[in-house]
PLY file of the C-alpha trace (Angstrom):
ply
format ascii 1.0
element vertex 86
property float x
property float y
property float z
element edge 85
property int vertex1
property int vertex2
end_header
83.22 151.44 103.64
81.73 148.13 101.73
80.88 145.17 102.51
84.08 143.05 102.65
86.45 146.08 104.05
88.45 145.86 106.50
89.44 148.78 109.06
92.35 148.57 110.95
93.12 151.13 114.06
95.71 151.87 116.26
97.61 154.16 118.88
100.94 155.42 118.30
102.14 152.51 120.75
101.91 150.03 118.16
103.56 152.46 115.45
106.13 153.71 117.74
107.06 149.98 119.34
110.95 149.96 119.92
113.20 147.14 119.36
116.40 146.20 121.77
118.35 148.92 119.41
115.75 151.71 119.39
114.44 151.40 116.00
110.60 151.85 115.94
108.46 149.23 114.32
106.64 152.09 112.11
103.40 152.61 109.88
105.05 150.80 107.11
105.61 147.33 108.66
101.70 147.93 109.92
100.87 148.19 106.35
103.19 145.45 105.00
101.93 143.24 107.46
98.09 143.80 106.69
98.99 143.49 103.51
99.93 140.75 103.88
96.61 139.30 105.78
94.77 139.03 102.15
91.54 138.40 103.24
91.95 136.72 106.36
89.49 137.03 109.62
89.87 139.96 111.37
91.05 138.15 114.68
93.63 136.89 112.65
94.85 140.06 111.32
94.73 141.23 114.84
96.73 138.05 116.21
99.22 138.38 113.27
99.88 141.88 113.91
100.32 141.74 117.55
102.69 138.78 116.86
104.79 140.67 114.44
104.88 143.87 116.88
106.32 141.61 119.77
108.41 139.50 117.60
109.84 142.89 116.83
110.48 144.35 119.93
111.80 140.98 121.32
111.03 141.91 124.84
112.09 145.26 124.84
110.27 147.18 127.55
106.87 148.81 126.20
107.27 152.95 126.48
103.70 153.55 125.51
99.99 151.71 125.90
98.93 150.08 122.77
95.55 149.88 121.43
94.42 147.86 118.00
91.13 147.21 117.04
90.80 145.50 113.60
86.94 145.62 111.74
85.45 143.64 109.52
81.82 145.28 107.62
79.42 142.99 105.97
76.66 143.97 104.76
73.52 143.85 106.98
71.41 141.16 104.96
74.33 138.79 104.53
75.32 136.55 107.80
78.73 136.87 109.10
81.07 134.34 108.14
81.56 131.52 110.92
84.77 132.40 112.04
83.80 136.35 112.49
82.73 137.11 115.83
79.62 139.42 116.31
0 1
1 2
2 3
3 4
4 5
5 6
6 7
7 8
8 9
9 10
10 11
11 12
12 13
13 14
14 15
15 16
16 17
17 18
18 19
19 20
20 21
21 22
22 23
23 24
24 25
25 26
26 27
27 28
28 29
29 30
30 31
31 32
32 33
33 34
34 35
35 36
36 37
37 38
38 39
39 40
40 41
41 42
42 43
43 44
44 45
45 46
46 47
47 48
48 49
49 50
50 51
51 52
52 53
53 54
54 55
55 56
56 57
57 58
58 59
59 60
60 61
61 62
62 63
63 64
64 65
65 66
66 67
67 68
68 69
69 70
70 71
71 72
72 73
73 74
74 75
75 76
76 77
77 78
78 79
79 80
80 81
81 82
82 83
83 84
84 85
């Protein structure tokens, strides 16, 4: 990875979320939604996914845990942007 990437990581309860009719949120929308982050923070990629995956399940009960971890790398000599938390 370089400096600038951004990892994002997941368990299959994220991928697998369920709405009220049983369809599952899925890797695309994960993608499209990232995608969609440009180059935000990554606690803001983290809040917007989260927000999408409950928006999308609407309440439905959760079958699975869910894990997400979203990375930002920098390069060691730079200083991490303000809004980056270390």
């Amino acid at each position: 990875m370089e400096d600038g990437d951004i990892l994002v990581a997941c368990t299959d309860g994220i991928i697998e979320a369920e709405s009220r009719n049983g369809e599952l949120w899925g890797a695309q929308r994960l993608e499209s939604v990232f995608s969609a982050c440009g180059r935000q923070t990554p606690q803001r990629i983290l809040d917007r996914i989260l927000n999408e995956v409950s928006a999308f399940t609407d309440g439905a009960p959760q079958k699975d845990d869910m894990a997400l971890l979203v990375m930002g790398v920098r390069a060691e000599s730079r200083p991490a942007p303000d809004q980056w938390q270390v």
